[in-house]
TORZASE-464978 format. One line per field, with one value per residue (C-alpha): x, y, z; residue in three letters; residue number from 1. Coordinates in steps of 0.05 Angstrom, whole numbers, plus 5000, padded with zeros to 4 digits. Layout:
x	[X|...]
y	[Y|...]
z	[Z|...]
res	[ala|...]
n	[NUM|...]
//
This chain:
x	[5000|5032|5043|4996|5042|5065|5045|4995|5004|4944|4937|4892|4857|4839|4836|4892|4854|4854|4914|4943|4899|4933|4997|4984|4967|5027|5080|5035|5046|5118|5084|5072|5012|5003|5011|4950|4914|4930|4905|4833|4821|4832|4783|4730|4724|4717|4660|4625|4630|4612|4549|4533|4522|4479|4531|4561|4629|4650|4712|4707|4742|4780|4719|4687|4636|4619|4643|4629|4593|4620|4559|4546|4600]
y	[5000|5070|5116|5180|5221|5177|5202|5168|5136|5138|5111|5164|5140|5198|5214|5232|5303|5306|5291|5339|5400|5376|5371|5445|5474|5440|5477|5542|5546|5516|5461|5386|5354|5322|5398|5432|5365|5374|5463|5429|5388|5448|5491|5436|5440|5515|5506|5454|5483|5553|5513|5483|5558|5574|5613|5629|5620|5663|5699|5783|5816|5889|5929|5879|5853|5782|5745|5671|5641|5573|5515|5450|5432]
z	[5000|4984|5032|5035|5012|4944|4881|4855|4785|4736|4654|4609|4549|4507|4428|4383|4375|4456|4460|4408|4441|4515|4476|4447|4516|4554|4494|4498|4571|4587|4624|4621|4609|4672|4696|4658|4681|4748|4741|4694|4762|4804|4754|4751|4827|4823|4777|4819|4879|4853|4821|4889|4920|4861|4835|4760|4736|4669|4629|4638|4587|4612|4616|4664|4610|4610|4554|4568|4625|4636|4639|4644|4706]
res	[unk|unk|unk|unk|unk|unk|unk|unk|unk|unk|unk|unk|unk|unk|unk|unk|unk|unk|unk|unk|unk|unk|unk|unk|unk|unk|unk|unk|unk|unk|unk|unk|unk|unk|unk|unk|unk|unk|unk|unk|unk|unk|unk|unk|unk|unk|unk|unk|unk|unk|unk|unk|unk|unk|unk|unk|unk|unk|unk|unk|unk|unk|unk|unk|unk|unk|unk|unk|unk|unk|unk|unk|unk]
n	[1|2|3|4|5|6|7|8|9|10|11|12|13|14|15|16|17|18|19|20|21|22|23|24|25|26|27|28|29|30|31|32|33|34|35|36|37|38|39|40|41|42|43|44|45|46|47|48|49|50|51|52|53|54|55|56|57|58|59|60|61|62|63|64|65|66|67|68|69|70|71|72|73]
//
């Protein structure tokens, strides 16, 4: 049994046109893909929980002007 600090190992199936848009974030960003995985989990949760207090979650743009709203979480 690993210790509760060990990383945990997972496998990812996913499609070549997944995998390329993971691939394309990773080299946009100076990051690996299990990095921008990792940050995806950490946005999903925001979304959920924000949906759990009946709240919204979107993308402003400078002027403070809602540009998307992000749904189905």
């Amino acid at each position: 049994m690993a210790a509760d600090n060990e990383p945990i190992r997972l496998t990812l199936t996913m499609s070549p046109a997944l995998n390329a848009k993971l691939e394309q974030l990773a080299t946009a960003n100076c990051a690996t893909k299990a990095e921008i995985l990792r940050k995806a989990i950490v946005l999903y949760e925001l979304a959920y929980r924000a949906g759990l207090k009946d709240q919204r979650l979107g993308v402003f743009d400078k002027d403070e002007c809602l540009v998307t709203e992000i749904v189905g979480v």
